[in-house]
N, C-alpha and C positions, 0 to 999 in steps of 0.2 A: 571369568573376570572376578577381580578379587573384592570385597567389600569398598574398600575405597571407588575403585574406578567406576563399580556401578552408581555410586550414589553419584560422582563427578557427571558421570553419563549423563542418570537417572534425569542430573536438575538441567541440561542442557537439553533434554529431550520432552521435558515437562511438558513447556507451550505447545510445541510440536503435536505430540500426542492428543491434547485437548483439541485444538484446533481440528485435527486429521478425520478423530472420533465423532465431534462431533458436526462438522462441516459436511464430510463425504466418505464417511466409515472409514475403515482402513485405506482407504487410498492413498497416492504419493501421486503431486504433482514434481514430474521430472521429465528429463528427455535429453536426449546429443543434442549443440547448435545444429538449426535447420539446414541445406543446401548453401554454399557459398558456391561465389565463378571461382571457374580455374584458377583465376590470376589470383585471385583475392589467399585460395587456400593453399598455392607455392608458393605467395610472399609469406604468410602465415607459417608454415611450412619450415622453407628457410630460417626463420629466426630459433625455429625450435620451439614455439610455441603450440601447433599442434601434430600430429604423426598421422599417414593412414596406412593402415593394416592393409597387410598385401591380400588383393584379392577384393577389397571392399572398395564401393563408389564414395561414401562418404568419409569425411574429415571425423576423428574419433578422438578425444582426450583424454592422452596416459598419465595416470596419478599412480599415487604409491595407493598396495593393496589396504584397502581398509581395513581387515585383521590385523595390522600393525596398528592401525588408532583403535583397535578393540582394548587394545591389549594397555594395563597399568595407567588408562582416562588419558590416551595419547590424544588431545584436544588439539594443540598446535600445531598436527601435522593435518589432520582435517581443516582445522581455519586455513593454514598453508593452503592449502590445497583447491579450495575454495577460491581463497584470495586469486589465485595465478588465473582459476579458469574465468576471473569478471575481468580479469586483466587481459586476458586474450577475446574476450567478446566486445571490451573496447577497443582495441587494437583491431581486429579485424574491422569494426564496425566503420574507422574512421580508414582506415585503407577503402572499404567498399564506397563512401563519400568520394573518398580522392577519384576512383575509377569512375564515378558518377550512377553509383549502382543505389541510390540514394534507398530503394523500399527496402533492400537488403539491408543495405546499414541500420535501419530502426529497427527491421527483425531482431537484429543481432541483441539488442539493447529494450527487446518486449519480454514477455510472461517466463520465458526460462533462464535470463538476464534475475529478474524479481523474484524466480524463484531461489536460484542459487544466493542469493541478495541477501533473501529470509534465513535461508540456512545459517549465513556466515555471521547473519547479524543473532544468533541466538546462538551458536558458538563463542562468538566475539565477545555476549555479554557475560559469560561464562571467563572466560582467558583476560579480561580486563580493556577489552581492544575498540570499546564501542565506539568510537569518538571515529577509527576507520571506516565504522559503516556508513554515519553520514558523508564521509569524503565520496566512498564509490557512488552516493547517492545523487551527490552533488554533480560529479563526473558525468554521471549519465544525465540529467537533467541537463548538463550542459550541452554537452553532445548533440541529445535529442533537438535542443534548440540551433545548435549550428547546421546539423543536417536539415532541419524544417524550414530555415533561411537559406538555407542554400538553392532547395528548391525553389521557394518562393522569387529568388535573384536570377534563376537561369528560365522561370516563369514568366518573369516581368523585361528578361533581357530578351525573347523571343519576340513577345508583345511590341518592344522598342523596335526590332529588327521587322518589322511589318510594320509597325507608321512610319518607318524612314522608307522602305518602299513604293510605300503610297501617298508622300510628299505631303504626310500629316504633323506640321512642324508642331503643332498646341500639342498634341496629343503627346510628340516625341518629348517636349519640356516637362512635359508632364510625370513621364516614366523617367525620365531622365530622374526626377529627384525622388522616385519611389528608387531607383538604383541605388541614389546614393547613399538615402539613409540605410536601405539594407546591407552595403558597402561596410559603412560604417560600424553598424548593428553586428556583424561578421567578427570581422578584426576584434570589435571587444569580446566578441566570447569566445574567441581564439585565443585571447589573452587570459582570460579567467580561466579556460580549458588549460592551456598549460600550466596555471599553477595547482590546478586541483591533479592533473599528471604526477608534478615531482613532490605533492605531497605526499602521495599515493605509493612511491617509489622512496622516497627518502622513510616516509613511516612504516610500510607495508615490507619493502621491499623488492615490487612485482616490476616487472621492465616494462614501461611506455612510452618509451623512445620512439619505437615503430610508430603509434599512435599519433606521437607528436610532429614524427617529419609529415608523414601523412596530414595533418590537420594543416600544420605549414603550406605543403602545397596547394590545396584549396585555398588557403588564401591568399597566395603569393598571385596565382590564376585569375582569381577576379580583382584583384588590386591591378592589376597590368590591363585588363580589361577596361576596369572603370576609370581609369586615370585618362584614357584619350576620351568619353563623353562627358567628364566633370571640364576639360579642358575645351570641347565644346558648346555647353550651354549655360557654365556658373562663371561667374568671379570671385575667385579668392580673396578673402578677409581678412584684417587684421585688427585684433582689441587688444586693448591696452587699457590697467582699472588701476586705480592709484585708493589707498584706505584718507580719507580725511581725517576720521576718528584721534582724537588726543589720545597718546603716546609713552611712556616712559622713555630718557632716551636710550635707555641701554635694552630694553623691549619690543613689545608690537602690544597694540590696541589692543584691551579686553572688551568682546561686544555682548549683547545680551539682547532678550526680547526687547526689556525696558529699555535698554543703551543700545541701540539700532547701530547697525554698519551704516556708516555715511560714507560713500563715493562718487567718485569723479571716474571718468573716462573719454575717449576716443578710440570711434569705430574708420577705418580706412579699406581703400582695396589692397592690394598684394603690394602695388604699384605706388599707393601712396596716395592715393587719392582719396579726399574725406568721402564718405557715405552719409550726406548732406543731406537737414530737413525731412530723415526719417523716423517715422515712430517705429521704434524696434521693445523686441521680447528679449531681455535676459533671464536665463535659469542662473539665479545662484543657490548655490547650498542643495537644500531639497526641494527650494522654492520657485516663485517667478516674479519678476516686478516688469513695468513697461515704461519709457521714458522715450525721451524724443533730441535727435541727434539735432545740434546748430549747424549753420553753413561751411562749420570746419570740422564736420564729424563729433566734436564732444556732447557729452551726455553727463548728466548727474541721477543719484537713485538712493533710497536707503531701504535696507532692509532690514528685517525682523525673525534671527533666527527661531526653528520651532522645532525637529527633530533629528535635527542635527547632531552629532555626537561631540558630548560637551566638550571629550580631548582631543578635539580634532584642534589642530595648528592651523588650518587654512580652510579656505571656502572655494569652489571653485567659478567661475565666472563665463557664462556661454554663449554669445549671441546668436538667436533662434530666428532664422529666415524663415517667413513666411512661406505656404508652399509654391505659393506662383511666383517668389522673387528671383531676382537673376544670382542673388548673391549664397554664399558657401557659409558655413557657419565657420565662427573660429570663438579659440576660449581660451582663458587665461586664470591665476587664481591670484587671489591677495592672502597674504598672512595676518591673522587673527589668533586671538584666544578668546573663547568661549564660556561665558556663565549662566548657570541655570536661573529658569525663572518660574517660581509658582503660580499654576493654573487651577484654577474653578468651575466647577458646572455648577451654571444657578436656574435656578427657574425649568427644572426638571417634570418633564408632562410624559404620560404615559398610561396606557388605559386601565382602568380598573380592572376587567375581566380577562382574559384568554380563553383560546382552547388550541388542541390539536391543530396543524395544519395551519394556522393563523398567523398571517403577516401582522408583526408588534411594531407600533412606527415608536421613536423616541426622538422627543423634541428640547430643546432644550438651549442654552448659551452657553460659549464657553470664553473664559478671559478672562487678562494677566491684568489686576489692578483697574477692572474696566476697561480695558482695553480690549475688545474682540480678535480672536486668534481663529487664523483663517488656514486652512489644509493639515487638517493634522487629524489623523486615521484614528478610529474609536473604534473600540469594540464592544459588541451586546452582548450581555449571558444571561440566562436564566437559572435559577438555582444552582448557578455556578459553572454550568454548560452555555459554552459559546455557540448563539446562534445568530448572531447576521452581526453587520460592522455600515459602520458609515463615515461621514467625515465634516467635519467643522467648515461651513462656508461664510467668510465675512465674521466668525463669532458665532453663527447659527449653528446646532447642532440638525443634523437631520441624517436618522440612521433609522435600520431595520431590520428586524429579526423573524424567522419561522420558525413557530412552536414545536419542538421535536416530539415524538411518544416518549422521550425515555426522561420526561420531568414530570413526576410523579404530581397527580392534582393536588389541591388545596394552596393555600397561602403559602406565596416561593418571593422570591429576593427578584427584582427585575435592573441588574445593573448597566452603565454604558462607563467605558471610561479609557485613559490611555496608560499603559502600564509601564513601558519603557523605562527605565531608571538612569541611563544613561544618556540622555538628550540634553536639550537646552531647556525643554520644560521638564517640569519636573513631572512620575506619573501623578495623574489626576483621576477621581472617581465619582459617583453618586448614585446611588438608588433607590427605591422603589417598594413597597409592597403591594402584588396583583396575586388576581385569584387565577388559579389554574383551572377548568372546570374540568370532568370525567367526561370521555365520549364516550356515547354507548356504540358495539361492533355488533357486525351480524359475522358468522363464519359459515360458509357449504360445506359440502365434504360428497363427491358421487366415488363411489367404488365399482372395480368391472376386473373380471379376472384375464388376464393375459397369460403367453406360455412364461410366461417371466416370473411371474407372481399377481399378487393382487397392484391394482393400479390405483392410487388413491390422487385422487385430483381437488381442489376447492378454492374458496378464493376468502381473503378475508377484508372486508371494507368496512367502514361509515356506515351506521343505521340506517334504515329506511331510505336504500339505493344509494349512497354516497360512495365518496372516491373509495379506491382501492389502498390499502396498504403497506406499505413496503417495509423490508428487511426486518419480520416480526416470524418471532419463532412460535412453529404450528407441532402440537403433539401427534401422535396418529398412535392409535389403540385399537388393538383389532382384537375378539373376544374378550375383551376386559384386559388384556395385556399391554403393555407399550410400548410399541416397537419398534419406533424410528420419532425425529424430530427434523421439522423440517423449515427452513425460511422461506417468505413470501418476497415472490417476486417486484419490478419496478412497481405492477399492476395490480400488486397482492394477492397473485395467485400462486399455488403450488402442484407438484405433480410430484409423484413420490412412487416410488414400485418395492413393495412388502413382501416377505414369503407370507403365503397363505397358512391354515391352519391344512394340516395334514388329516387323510382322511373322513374330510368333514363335505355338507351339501350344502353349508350356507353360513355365512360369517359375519358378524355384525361388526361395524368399521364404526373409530368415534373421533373426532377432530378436536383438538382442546387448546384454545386461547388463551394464557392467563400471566399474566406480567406484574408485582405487585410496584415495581417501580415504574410507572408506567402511569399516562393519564386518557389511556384505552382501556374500557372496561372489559370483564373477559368475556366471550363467546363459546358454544362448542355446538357440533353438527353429528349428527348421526346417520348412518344410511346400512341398509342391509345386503347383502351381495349373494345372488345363487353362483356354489360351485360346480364344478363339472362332475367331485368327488375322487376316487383315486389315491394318488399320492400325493393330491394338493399342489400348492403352486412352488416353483422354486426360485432361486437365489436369483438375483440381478447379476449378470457379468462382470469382471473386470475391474480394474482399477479407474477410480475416480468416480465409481457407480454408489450410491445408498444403497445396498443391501438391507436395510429397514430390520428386520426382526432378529438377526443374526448378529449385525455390530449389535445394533440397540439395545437386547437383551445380554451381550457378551462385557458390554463396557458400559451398559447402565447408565449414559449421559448425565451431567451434572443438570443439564433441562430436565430432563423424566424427572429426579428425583427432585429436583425444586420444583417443577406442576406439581406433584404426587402434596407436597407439604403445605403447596396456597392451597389446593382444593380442598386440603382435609381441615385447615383452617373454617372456612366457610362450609363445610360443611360434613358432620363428623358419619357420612355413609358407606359403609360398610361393602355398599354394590360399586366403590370409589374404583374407577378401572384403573388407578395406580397404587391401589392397597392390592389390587388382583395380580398386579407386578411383582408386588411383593411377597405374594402369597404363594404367585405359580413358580418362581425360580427357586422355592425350597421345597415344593413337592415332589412326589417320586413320579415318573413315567407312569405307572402302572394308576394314578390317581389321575390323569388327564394331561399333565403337562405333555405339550411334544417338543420332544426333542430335536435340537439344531445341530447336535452333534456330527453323527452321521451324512447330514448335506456339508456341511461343512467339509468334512473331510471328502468325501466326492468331489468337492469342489477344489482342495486342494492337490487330488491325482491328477484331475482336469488338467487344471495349469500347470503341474509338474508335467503331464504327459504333451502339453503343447509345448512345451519350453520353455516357461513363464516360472522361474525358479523364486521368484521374490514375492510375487500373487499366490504361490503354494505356501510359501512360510506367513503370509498373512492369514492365509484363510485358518491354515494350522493353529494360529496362535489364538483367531478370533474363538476356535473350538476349542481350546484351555481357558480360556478365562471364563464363557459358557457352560465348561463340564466342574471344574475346581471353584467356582464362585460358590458352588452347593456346599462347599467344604469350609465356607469363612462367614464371618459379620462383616457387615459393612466395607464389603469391598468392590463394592459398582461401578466407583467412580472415579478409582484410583489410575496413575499412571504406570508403566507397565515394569519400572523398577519396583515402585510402590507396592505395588501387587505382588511381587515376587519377594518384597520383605516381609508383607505382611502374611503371606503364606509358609514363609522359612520361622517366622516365631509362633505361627497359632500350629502349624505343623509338623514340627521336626520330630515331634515323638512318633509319627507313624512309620518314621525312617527316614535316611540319610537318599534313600533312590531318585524318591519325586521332586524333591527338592533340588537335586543335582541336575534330573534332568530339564525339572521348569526354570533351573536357570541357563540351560544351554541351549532350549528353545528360546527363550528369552530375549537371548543375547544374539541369536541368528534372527528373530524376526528385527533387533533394533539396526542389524545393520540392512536388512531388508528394506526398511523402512526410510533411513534416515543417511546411507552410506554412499558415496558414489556408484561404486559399482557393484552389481549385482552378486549375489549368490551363484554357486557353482549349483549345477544338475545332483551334485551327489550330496551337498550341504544341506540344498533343499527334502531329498531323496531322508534324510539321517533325522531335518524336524519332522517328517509326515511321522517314522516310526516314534519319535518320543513322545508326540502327539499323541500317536494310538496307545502307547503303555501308560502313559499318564490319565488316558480317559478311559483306562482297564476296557481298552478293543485288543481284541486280537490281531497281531502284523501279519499284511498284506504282503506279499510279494511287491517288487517295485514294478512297475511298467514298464512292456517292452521299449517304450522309446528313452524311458527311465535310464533304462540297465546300457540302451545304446549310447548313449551321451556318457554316460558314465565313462 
């Protein structure tokens, strides 16, 4: 790859990398869609949208080889590529709805659906395309909701078909109108789902044609259904809403908070008949008002728009049946223009103190000219992080927040307010100054050796027995080294599997807490582990696994090297087990470091020798940047173009060899990593040996199942 296209790569693989490294080592979450029915993968099939390989059970999807997107930063043909296969997990997804395979269909649209999602969207930011990823975003949200109502409609139509058996009439009226609103609830995201389709398609270019007949038939299916028990237990409505509001006559009314909609109307049955002497609910706009019908159906009301969209030309207007009414809802709109009106928060209450974990109430008024402004969504932040929301009732604000870790203690900003700029009110704000306080954490840490490695377990919570806490990054240093980082779970616990120290009877394991943007104090735990002795403990398996000492010390985490820099802040110690980090990855073997080299590489025959050609070019590459990091400054924490420029300008006087070949290692482990489809047997077979000459081993013969694949 030539200069240009790595750097194009390089900034498309950026995220990815950090993420990978530091999340779950080198690992890649990937995979084929899971099992589809017969039917679902011959329609599928048919369209051309996926192939199966003779001889194989599952459905496979053929893209162009990805050494063509290696090759001169070919990005668009990877986004392509990408793009077609979310376009076929749609499509299939809403065929499997149609055939009523309903858990199938949300399969199609879970964790390999998001993962491909991820890829296309850090592609996309790349090629200029972002604005597509929220459409597939959208698409699938939407989806997911039509499918989840689908169930929920052929749930509650089962439910109906057994109280009409057992001549349960209340019960039937009852489902009857959980039918219909679902009915209804349908159709409109049938509608929204087709347009997020041929955006998808007119922008994209992917075919969701199939998707869309498909989604059409589910609803065409329960609209025929539902039409003979809305014909049973409702009466059809009729409204009619006329603007009172003064006029230009070549215009329509401009209304506003302060210059309210003033109307009239008549509610009737289908038939004509007033719906006489009721108090009924209208939704207009984003609102509700309630009024009460005379002996000939009319009604009067006014309303007070609030977040509404200032350029909207009309309002729409909904009569809302109660749930036990006999009656249908029906709706109509009036034409309007819209102007903004400025809002205030006054009399703003809020506590003095915080801490961690702590619901923040915020009280407060909100109103146009003294006028209290009633339903209009607020939201809370603290030092600028949004942490709870509420909403204005009658003018009252009443909203509420929980204190995140990651708002660093002391005196912080406590704001509520509505930001929109495009409504009928204008945004509005006010806040605050509260104290943040510091919690103090306790952190565990037991270690115990396994055939895997060392097993490093702990929890970290709230002082003096308090809750446990969540998604807080835990160091783990085992002899003074650093060798993995790790997140705490829902419950603030972890569990992490390390290579042990090689040759050694006993190993001191150290836990380290320490966030300085954060209003969690730091912690750390110590414990000591007898070994078995030996050859020490080894790698964790696989992909998706923390390998702990191998990534950690090969990619040097942007965690390890920010612990290493708050601790020495506080405390300038020399026995710092991340100065020991620093200290072991530039000594020689023969001075105590052990070496990961070697496992590494074992590790990458391994998976070359099971057939795992893309788990060999990781583990390959994890032992280059492990054996070559000895050879650079400051190169820990770089990503893996990064690393290979910054090894091509501090290195090139040693020769033109290592550098040609750490860039064709390089570029094999990125499609390893990052490419549709896999590494060939002899691709992977070509990094083990650059591997070995670049970390001055001598080559191996390849493996018998090596050389058979080959």
């Amino acid at each position: 790859m030539n200069d240009a296209g790595s750097d194009r790569s390089a900034a498309v693989a950026t995220a990815w990398l950090l993420c990978v490294l530091a999340v779950a080592g080198l690992a890649v979450a990937g995979g084929a869609v899971g099992d589809a029915s017969a039917q679902a993968d011959e329609a599928v099939n048919a369209t051309g949208v996926n192939e199966t390989a003779e001889g194989e059970d599952e459905p496979i999807v053929r893209h162009q080889n990805p050494d063509e997107y290696a090759e001169s930063g070919d990005l668009e043909g990877l986004e392509s590529a990408l793009a077609e296969r979310l376009a076929e997990r749609l499509a299939a997804g809403a065929l499997d709805a149609d055939d009523g395979e309903y858990e199938l269909a949300l399969e199609r649209l879970d964790e390999e659906f998001l993962a491909d999602l991820d890829r296309y969207a850090e592609i996309a930011a790349e090629t200029g395309n972002d604005e597509y990823v929220a459409a597939f975003e959208e698409a699938r949200a939407d989806q997911v909701h039509l499918v989840e109502t689908l169930q929920a409609y052929e749930e509650t139509s089962d439910a109906y078909e057994d109280a009409r058996e057992r001549g349960d009439d209340e019960r039937m009226d009852e489902l009857a109108r959980e039918l219909d609103e679902l009915a209804v609830e349908l159709e409109e995201t049938r509608e929204g789902l087709d347009e997020r389709y041929e955006g998808l398609e007119s922008g994209v270019g992917v075919d969701l044609s199939g998707a869309s007949e498909s989604v059409s038939s589910v609803n065409e299916r329960i609209s025929d259904d539902h039409e003979e028990i809305r014909a049973e237990h409702f009466v059809a409505t009729a409204l009619s809403v006329t603007v009172e509001n003064d006029a230009p006559a070549d215009g329509v009314a401009t209304v506003s908070f302060l210059e309210p909609l003033e109307a009239s109307g008549v509610l009737q049955t289908a038939d004509g008949t007033p719906v006489a002497n009721e108090e009924i609910e209208l939704a207009v706009g984003n609102g509700t008002v309630e009024t009460e019908t005379d002996a000939g159906g009319a009604f009067e009301f006014v309303y007070r728009p609030t977040t509404e969209n200032v350029s909207a030309t009309s309002l729409e207007v909904v009569f809302v049946p109660e749930r036990t009414s006999e009656y249908l809802e029906s709706r109509t709109s009036v034409e309007v223009g819209l102007e903004q009106a400025d809002a205030e928060v006054r009399s703003l209450e809020v506590p003095d103190v915080v801490a961690y974990d702590e619901t923040v109430a915020v009280r407060g008024d909100l109103v146009v000219e003294g006028i209290p402004v009633d339903g209009v969504p607020l939201a809370v932040s603290l030092d600028g992080q949004e942490i709870g929301a509420g909403e204005s009732e009658a003018g009252t604000i009443n909203a509420t927040g929980l204190v995140p870790a990651s708002v660093p203690h002391g005196e912080r900003d406590l704001r509520v307010g509505f930001d929109e700029s495009d409504r009928a009110l204008s945004p509005v704000s006010e806040s605050a100054s509260v104290t943040v306080l510091e919690t103090a954490t306790d952190l565990t840490v037991d270690a115990r050796e396994t055939d895997e490695g060392l097993r490093l377990s702990g929890r970290l919570t709230e002082a003096d027995g308090g809750a446990g806490i969540a998604n807080q990054t835990v160091g783990l240093v085992v002899d003074g080294a650093a060798v993995s980082s790790v997140t705490t779970d829902a419950s603030g616990r972890f569990d992490e599997t390390v290579a042990g120290p090689a040759d050694a009877s006993t190993a001191s394991v150290e836990a380290v807490f320490e966030e300085s943007r954060s209003n969690l104090a730091p912690a750390s735990a110590e414990a000591t582990v007898t070994l078995a002795g030996g050859e020490g403990a080894t790698l964790a398996d696989d992909r998706g696994t923390l390998v702990g000492a191998g990534v950690a010390l090969a990619a040097l985490t942007g965690v390890t090297v920010v612990l290493y820099r708050r601790r020495s802040q506080r405390a300038a110690d020399s026995s710092n087990p991340f100065e020991a980090v620093r200290t072991a990855t530039t000594a020689d073997e023969e001075d105590g470091r052990p070496s990961l080299t070697p496992a590494y590489l074992a590790r990458a025959s391994d998976h070359l020798a099971d057939g795992h050609p893309n788990a060999a070019a990781e583990s390959c590459y994890a032992a280059v940047r492990f054996e070559l990091s000895e050879r650079l400054e400051d190169a820990k924490a770089l990503t893996h173009w990064e690393f290979y420029e910054h090894y091509r300008r501090e290195r090139a006087s040693d020769g033109p060899d290592d550098v040609d070949r750490l860039r064709d290692v390089t570029q094999r482990y990125e499609r390893a990593v990052f490419a549709i489809e896999d590494l060939t047997q002899a691709e992977a077979t070509t990094v083990l040996e650059l591997t070995r000459e670049l970390c001055g081993l001598e080559r191996e013969e390849p493996t018998a199942q090596a050389s058979a694949d080959d």
